[in-house]
BATI-275038 format. One record per residue (C-alpha): z, x, y; residue in one letter. Coordinates in steps of 0.5 Angstrom, whole numbers, plus 500, padded with zeros to 3 digits. Each point is the difference from the previous one (the first is absolute). Last residue first. Example, Ala and Ser with C-alpha at 12.3 -4.5 7.8 and 13.67 -1.06 7.14 Angstrom:
2
{{514, 527, 498}, S}
{{502, 498, 493}, A}
//
This chain:
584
{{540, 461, 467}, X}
{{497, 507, 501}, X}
{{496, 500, 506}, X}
{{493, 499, 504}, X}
{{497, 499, 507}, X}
{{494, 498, 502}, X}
{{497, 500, 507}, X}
{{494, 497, 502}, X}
{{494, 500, 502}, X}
{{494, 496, 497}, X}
{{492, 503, 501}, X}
{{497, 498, 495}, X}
{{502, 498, 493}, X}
{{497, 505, 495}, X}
{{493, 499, 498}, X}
{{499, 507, 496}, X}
{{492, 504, 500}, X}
{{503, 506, 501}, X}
{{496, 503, 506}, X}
{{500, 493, 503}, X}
{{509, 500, 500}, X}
{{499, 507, 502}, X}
{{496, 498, 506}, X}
{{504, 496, 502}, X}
{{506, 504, 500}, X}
{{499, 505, 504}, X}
{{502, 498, 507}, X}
{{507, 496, 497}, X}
{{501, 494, 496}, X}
{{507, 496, 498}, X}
{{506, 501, 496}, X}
{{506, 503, 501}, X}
{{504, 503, 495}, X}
{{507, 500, 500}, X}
{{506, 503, 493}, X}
{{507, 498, 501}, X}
{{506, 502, 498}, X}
{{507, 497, 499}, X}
{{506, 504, 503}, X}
{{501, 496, 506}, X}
{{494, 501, 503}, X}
{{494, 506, 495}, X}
{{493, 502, 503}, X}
{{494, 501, 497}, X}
{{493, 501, 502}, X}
{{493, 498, 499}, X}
{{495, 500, 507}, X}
{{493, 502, 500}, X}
{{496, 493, 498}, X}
{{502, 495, 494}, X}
{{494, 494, 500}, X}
{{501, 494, 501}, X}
{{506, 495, 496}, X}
{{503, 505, 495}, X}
{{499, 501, 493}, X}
{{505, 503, 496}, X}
{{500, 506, 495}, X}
{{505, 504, 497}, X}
{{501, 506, 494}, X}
{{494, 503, 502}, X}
{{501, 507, 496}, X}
{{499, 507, 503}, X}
{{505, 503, 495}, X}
{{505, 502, 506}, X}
{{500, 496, 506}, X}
{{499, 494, 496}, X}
{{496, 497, 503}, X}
{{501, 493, 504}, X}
{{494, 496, 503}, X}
{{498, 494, 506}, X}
{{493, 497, 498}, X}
{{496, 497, 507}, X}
{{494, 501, 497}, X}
{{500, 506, 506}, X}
{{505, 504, 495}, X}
{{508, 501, 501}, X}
{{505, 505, 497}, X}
{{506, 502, 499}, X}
{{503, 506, 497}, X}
{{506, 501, 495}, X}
{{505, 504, 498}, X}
{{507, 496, 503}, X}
{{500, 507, 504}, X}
{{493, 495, 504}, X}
{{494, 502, 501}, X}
{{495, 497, 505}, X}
{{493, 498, 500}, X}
{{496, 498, 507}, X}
{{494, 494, 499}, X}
{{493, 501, 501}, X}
{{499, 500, 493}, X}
{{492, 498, 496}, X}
{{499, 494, 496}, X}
{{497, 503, 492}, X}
{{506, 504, 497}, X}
{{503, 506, 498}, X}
{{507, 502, 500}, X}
{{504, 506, 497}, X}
{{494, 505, 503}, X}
{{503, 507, 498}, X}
{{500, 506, 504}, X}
{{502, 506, 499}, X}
{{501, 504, 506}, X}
{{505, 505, 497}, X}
{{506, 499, 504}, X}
{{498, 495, 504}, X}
{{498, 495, 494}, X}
{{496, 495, 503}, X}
{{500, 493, 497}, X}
{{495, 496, 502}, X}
{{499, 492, 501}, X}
{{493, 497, 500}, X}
{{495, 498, 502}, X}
{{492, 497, 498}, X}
{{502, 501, 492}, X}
{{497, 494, 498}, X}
{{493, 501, 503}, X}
{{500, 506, 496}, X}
{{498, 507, 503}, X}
{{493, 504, 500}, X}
{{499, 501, 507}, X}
{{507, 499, 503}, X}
{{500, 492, 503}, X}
{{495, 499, 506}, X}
{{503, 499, 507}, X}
{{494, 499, 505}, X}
{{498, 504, 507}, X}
{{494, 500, 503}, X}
{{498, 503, 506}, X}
{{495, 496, 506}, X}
{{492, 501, 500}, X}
{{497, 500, 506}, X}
{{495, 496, 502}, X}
{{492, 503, 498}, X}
{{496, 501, 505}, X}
{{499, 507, 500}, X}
{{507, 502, 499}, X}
{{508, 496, 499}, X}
{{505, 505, 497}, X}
{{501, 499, 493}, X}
{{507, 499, 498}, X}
{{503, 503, 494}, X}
{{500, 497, 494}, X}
{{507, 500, 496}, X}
{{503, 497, 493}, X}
{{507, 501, 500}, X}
{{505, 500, 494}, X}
{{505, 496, 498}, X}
{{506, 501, 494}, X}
{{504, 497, 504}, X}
{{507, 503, 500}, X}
{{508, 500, 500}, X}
{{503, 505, 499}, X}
{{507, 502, 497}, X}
{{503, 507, 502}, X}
{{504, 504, 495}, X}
{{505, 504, 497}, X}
{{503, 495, 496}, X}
{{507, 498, 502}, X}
{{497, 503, 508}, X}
{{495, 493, 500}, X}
{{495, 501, 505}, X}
{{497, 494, 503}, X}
{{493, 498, 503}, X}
{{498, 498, 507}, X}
{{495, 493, 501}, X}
{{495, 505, 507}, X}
{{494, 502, 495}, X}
{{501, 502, 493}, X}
{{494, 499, 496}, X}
{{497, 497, 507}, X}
{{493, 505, 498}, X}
{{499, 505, 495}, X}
{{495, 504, 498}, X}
{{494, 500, 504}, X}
{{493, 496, 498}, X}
{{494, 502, 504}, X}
{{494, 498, 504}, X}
{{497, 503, 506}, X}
{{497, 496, 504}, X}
{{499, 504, 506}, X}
{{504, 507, 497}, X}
{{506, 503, 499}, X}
{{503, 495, 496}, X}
{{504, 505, 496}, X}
{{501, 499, 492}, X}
{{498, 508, 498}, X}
{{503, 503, 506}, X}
{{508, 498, 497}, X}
{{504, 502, 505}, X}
{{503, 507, 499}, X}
{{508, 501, 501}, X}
{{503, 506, 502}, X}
{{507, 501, 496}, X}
{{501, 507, 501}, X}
{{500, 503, 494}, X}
{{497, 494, 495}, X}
{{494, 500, 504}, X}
{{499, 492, 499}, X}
{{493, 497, 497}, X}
{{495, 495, 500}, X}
{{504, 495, 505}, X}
{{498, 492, 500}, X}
{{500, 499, 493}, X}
{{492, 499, 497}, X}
{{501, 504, 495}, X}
{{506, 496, 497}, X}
{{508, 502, 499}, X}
{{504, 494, 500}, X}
{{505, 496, 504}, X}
{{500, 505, 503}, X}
{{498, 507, 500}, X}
{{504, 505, 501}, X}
{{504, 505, 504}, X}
{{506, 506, 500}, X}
{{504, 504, 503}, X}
{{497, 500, 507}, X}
{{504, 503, 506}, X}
{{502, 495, 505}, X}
{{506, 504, 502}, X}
{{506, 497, 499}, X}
{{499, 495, 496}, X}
{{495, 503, 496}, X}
{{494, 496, 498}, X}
{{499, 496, 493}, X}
{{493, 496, 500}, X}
{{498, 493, 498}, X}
{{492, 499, 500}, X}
{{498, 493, 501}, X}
{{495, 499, 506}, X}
{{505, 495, 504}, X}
{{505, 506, 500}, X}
{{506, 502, 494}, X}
{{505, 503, 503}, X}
{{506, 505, 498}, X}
{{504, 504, 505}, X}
{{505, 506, 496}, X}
{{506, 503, 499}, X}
{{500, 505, 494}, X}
{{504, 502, 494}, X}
{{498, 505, 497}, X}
{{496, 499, 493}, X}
{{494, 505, 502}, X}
{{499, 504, 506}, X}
{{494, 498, 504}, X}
{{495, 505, 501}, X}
{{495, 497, 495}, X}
{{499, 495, 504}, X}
{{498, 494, 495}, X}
{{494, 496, 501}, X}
{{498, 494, 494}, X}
{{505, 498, 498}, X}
{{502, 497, 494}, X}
{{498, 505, 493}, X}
{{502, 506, 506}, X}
{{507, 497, 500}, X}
{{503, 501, 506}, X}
{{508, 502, 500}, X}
{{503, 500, 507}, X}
{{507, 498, 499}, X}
{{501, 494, 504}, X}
{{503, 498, 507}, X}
{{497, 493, 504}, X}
{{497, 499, 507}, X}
{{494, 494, 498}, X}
{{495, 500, 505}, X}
{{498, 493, 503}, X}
{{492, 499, 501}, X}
{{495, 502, 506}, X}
{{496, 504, 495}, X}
{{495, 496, 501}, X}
{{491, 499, 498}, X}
{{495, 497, 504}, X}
{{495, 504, 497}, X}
{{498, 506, 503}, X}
{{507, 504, 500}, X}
{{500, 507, 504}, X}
{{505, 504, 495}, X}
{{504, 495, 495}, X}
{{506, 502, 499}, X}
{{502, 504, 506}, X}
{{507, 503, 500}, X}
{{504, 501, 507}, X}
{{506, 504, 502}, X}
{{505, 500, 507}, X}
{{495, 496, 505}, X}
{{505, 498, 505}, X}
{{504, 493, 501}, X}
{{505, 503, 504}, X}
{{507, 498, 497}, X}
{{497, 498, 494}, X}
{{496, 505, 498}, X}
{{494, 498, 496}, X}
{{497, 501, 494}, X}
{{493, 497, 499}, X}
{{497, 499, 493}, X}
{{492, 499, 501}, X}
{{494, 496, 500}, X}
{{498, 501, 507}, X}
{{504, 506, 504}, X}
{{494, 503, 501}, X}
{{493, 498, 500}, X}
{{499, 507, 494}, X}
{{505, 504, 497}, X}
{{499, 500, 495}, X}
{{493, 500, 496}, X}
{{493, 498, 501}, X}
{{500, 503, 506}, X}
{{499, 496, 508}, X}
{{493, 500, 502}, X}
{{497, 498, 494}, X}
{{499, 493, 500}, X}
{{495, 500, 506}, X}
{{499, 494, 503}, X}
{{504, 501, 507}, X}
{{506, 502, 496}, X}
{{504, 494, 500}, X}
{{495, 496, 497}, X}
{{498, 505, 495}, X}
{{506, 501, 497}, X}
{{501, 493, 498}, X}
{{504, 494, 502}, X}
{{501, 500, 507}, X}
{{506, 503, 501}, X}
{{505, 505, 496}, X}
{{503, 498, 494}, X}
{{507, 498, 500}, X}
{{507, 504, 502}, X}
{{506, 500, 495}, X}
{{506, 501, 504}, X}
{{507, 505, 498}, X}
{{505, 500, 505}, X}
{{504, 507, 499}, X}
{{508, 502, 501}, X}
{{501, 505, 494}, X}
{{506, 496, 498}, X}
{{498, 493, 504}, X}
{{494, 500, 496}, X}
{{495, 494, 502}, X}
{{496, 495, 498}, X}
{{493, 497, 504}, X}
{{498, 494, 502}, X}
{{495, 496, 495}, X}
{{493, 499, 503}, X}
{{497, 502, 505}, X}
{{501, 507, 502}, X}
{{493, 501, 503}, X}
{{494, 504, 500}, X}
{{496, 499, 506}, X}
{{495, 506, 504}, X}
{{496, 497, 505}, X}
{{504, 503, 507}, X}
{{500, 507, 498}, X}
{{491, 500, 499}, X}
{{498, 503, 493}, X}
{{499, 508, 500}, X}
{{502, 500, 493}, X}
{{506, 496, 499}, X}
{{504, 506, 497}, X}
{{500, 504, 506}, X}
{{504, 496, 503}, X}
{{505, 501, 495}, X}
{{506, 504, 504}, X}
{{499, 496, 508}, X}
{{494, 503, 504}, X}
{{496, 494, 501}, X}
{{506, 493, 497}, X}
{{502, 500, 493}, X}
{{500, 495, 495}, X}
{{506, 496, 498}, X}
{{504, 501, 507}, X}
{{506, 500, 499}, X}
{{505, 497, 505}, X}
{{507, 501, 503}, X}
{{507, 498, 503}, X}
{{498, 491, 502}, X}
{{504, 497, 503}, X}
{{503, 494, 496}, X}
{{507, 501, 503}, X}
{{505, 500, 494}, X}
{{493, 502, 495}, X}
{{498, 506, 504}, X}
{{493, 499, 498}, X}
{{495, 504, 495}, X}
{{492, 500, 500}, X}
{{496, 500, 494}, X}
{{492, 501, 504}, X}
{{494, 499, 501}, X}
{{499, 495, 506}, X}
{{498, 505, 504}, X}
{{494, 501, 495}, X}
{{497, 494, 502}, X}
{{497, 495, 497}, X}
{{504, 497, 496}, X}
{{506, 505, 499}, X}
{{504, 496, 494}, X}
{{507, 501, 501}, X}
{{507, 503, 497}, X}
{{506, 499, 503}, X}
{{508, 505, 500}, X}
{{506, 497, 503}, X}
{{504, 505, 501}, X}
{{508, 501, 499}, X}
{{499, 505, 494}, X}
{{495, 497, 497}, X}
{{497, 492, 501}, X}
{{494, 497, 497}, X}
{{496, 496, 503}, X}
{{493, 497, 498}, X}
{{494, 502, 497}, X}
{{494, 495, 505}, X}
{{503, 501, 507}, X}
{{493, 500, 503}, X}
{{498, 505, 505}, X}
{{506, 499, 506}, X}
{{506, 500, 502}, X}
{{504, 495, 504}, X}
{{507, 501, 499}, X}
{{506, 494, 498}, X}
{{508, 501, 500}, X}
{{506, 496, 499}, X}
{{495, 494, 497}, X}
{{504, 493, 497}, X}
{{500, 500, 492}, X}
{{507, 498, 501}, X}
{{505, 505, 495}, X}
{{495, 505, 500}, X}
{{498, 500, 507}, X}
{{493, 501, 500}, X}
{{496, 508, 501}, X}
{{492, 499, 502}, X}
{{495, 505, 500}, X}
{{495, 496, 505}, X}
{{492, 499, 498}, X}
{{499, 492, 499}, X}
{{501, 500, 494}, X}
{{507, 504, 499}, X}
{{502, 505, 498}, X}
{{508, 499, 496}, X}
{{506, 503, 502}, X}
{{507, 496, 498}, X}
{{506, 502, 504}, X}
{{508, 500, 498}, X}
{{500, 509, 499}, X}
{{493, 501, 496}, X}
{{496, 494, 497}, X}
{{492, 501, 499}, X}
{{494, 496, 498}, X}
{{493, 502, 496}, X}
{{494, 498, 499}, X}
{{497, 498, 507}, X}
{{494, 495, 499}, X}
{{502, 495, 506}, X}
{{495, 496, 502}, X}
{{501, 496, 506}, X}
{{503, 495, 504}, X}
{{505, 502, 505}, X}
{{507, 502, 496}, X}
{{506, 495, 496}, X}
{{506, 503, 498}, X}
{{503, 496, 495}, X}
{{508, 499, 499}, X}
{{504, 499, 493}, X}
{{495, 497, 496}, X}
{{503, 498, 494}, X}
{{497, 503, 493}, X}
{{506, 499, 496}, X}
{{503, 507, 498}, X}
{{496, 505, 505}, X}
{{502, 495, 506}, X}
{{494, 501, 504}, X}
{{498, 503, 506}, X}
{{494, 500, 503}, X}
{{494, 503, 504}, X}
{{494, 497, 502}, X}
{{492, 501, 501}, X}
{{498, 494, 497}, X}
{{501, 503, 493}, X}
{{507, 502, 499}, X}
{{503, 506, 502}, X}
{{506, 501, 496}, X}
{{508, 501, 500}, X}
{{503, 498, 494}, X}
{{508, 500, 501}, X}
{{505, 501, 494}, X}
{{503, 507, 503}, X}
{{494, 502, 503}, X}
{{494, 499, 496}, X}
{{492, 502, 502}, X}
{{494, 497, 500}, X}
{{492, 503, 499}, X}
{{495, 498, 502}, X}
{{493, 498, 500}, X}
{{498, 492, 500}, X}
{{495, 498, 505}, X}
{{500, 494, 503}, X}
{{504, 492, 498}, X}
{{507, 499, 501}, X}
{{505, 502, 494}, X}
{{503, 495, 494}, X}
{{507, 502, 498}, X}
{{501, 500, 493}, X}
{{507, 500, 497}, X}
{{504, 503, 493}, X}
{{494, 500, 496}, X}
{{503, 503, 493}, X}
{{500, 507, 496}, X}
{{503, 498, 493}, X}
{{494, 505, 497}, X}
{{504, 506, 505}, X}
{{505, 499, 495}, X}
{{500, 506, 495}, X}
{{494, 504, 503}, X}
{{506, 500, 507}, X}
{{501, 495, 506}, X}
{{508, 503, 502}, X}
{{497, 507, 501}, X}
{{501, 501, 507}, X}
{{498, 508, 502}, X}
{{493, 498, 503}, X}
{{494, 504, 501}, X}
{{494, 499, 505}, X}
{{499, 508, 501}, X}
{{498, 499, 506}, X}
{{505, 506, 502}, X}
{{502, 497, 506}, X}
{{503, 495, 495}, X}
{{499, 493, 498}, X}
{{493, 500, 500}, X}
{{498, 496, 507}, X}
{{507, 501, 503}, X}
{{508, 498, 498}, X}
{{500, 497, 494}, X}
{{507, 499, 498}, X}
{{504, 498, 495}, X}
{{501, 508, 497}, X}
{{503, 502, 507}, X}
{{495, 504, 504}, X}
{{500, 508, 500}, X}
{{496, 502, 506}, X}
{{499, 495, 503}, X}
{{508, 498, 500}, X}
{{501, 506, 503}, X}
{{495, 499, 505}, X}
{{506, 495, 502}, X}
{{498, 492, 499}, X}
{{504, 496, 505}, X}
{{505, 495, 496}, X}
{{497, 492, 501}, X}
{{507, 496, 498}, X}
{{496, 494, 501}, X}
{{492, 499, 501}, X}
{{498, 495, 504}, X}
{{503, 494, 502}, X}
{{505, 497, 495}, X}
{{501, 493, 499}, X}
{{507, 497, 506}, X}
{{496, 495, 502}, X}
{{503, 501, 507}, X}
{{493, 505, 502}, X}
{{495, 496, 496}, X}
{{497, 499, 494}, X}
{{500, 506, 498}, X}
{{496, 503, 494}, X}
{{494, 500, 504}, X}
{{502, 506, 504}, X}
{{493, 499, 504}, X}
{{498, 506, 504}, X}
{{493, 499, 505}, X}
{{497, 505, 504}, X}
{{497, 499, 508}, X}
{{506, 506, 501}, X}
{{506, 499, 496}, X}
{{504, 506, 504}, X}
{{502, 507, 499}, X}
{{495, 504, 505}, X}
{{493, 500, 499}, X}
{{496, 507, 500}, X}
{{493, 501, 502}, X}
{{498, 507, 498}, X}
{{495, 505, 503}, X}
{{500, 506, 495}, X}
{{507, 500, 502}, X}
{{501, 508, 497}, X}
//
């Protein structure tokens, strides 16, 4: 399927690539990354231990890593080992690690490449002026893959940062890229066109694109019936955020897909909220898990969370791949399939979306095991009520801005958007970082007798009822049962990823600028230290020459301003950087 590409052969193009280490050719420094070995799938699928490969580590986004150098017992001698300051814009991805070198995009539309040990630039890859909010980069064979600014899916030389191949795209590449089973897979924000509603896959050799999936259905295609009658062309949902995971056993791609566009049920059914059903499936395939065949592209199962959303709510979130007997207790969770065996081992998708609620599907058939509330159960939580049999959601008619003017309270709101939690396999657990948020909403009031339209309103309010020291936190979820313990509560609110180490430790940061380890098994903080800005989307750990290192980046996305109003916290703004730890 071309879909009207525009390929550009190998080349520099109007782009810059600077390899700032060397000084010239007969200087004998090093130019671009030596000794590059080409990535294998294999490598993907089962990455050594001192690297860190894509978003999460894993195509399984479990954020899990096997070093345990930095461990409870040492973890209060972490120190600075270097910072390295980044441009100015838009901060909200993630890095990876390939054998000592930390690839990144920068703020000011760039890609580097850092030595992982001392921060060195080894090359910049600069694009057009632009914004660039893409979340993820990716490295298969000897190219690194990122979306850029200006609308291109783009694969760098490794070793050089110089373009092997670009390919014009459209709607904005705002989730990244992820690469499975040879295949550049991206993720967009529609804009205003469902033609721009799609995850997409690219041969990652030659850039051509092989499928696209579009997120909401076309006039006759499966689901469109569930849009009520609404024209084909308007319908939006997007997968914006983060790029999706991957099972090269059962070889399925799983996405998180977004609310459906405008807002409110009214505004997308021509003033009447009840053209489309109160329960799933309703403005397919918004608010759903999506699992995909990676050689075509075609639907093979879906799950809807949250059925025909009125407020502006995602599911575009990373799903966590991860095997556990399946055991929920009923004193923790809320819905339970009574159908599922008990105590077996199970393979199964776990995520959290926007709108909290955390949830256990089958892997291989999407079949619902279990849900419940999160970060707590409240009346006004976005879903009223689960058939536990065949796991058909209800949306919450009692908290619905279903008229001109209507205000209402829904639960929760950026508890968990975009920043990616961790699962940690010792203890059986995913470890969440929340904002205990929740959404006040007035629907718009169309304009009539004389009097000017009224637009919709949207504020961030905490949970009614809540402490204004316990605006977020961090959760631990047991997978098993679905016990959830809060291990940590404070007033500044999180934006920043979490990450699980074999050294029995989690680290995570805060929007005071605030970087943290727990121990992974009681919960208990054991190191705090203040960074320059605020901590947004990205922990990871990676190890060199058999010393470990623990980065964050610093800096602010979409979102974080209005979380730092929400909290009442006067963090410094807007600085970007890189900061790297390590053990003396």
């Amino acid at each position: 399927m071309a879909h009207g590409l525009a390929l550009r052969a190998r080349g520099m193009c109007a782009l810059t690539v600077v390899a700032l280490l060397a000084l010239s050719p007969a200087s004998g420094a090093q130019v671009g990354v030596a000794d590059f070995t080409p990535v294998t799938q294999a490598m993907l699928e089962n990455p050594g231990p001192d690297d860190w490969l894509m978003y999460s580590r894993t195509h399984d986004a479990q954020r899990f890593s096997p070093l345990d150098q930095i461990s409870r017992q040492n973890v209060s001698q972490l120190r600075q080992v270097f910072k390295k300051e980044l441009g100015t814009g838009a901060q909200e991805s993630i890095p990876i690690v390939y054998r000592g070198v930390i690839y990144l995009v920068a703020p000011g539309a760039s890609v580097l490449a850092i030595d992982g040990t001392t921060g060195a630039t080894i090359w910049e890859h600069k694009r057009p002026s632009g914004t660039s909010r893409t979340k993820a980069i990716a490295i298969y064979d000897d190219m690194v893959y990122y979306s850029s600014p200006d609308g291109f899916i783009v694969a760098l030389d490794a070793r050089t940062g110089a373009v092997r191949w670009e390919t014009k795209s459209s709607g904005n590449l705002t989730s990244g890229v992820i690469v499975a089973d040879g295949k550049v897979l991206s993720g967009r924000a529609c804009g205003t066109e469902r033609d721009n509603c799609y995850i997409s896959a690219h041969d990652a050799k030659s850039g051509k694109e092989v499928w696209r999936f579009y997120t909401v259905p076309a006039a006759g295609e499966p689901g469109d019936e569930t849009w009520g009658g609404s024209p084909p062309g308007g319908r939006l949902a997007s997968p914006w955020g983060l790029a999706g995971g991957y099972d090269p056993v059962r070889r399925l791609v799983f996405w998180g897909i977004a609310n459906p566009m405008p807002n409110t049920r009214a505004d997308r059914h021509g003033g009447n909220p009840r053209a489309i059903p109160l329960s799933a499936p309703a403005d397919l395939y918004s608010n759903s898990t999506v699992a995909l065949n990676p050689d075509t592209g075609k639907l093979v199962w879906y799950y809807q969370h949250l059925p025909g959303d009125d407020w502006d709510l995602d599911y575009t979130n990373e799903r966590v791949l991860l095997r556990t007997t399946v055991n929920p207790d009923p004193k923790f969770v809320k819905w339970i399939n009574p159908d599922v065996p008990r105590d077996q081992p199970r393979d199964v998708a776990m995520n959290v979306g926007e709108g909290g609620g955390v949830w256990s599907l089958d892997r291989q058939t999407g079949q619902f095991l279990w849900a419940t509330p999160f970060p707590y159960d409240v009346p006004e939580f976005l879903i009223s009520k689960i058939d536990v049999k065949t796991g058909q959601t209800f949306i919450n008619e009692s908290v619905l801005v279903d008229a001109p003017g209507k205000r209402r309270t829904v639960c929760f709101w950026n508890t968990k958007s975009y920043w990616p939690m961790t699962y940690h396999p010792g203890v059986n657990s995913l470890f969440v970082p929340y904002n205990n948020n929740c959404l006040d909403m007035t629907a718009a009031v169309p304009a009539s007798g004389g009097q000017p339209a009224v637009p919709e309103r949207r504020v961030g309010i905490p949970r009614p009822g809540s402490k204004p020291d316990e605006f977020a936190g961090l959760a631990r979820i047991n997978v098993a049962t679905g016990e959830i313990r809060h291990i940590y509560k404070g007033r500044a609110p999180g934006q920043g990823a979490a990450v699980a180490t074999a050294g029995n430790l989690v680290f995570w940061g805060d929007l005071d600028q605030k970087f943290r380890a727990f121990d992974a098994r009681s919960g208990e903080m054991v190191w705090e230290t203040t960074l320059g800005g605020t901590i947004q989307n990205s922990t990871i750990t990676y190890a060199v020459n058999g010393k470990q290192y623990v980065a964050v980046l610093t800096g602010e996305g979409l979102l974080t301003g209005g979380l730092i109003s929400q909290a009442g916290i006067q963090p410094t703004r807007q600085y970007n950087a890189l900061y790297v730890f390590a053990l003396p």
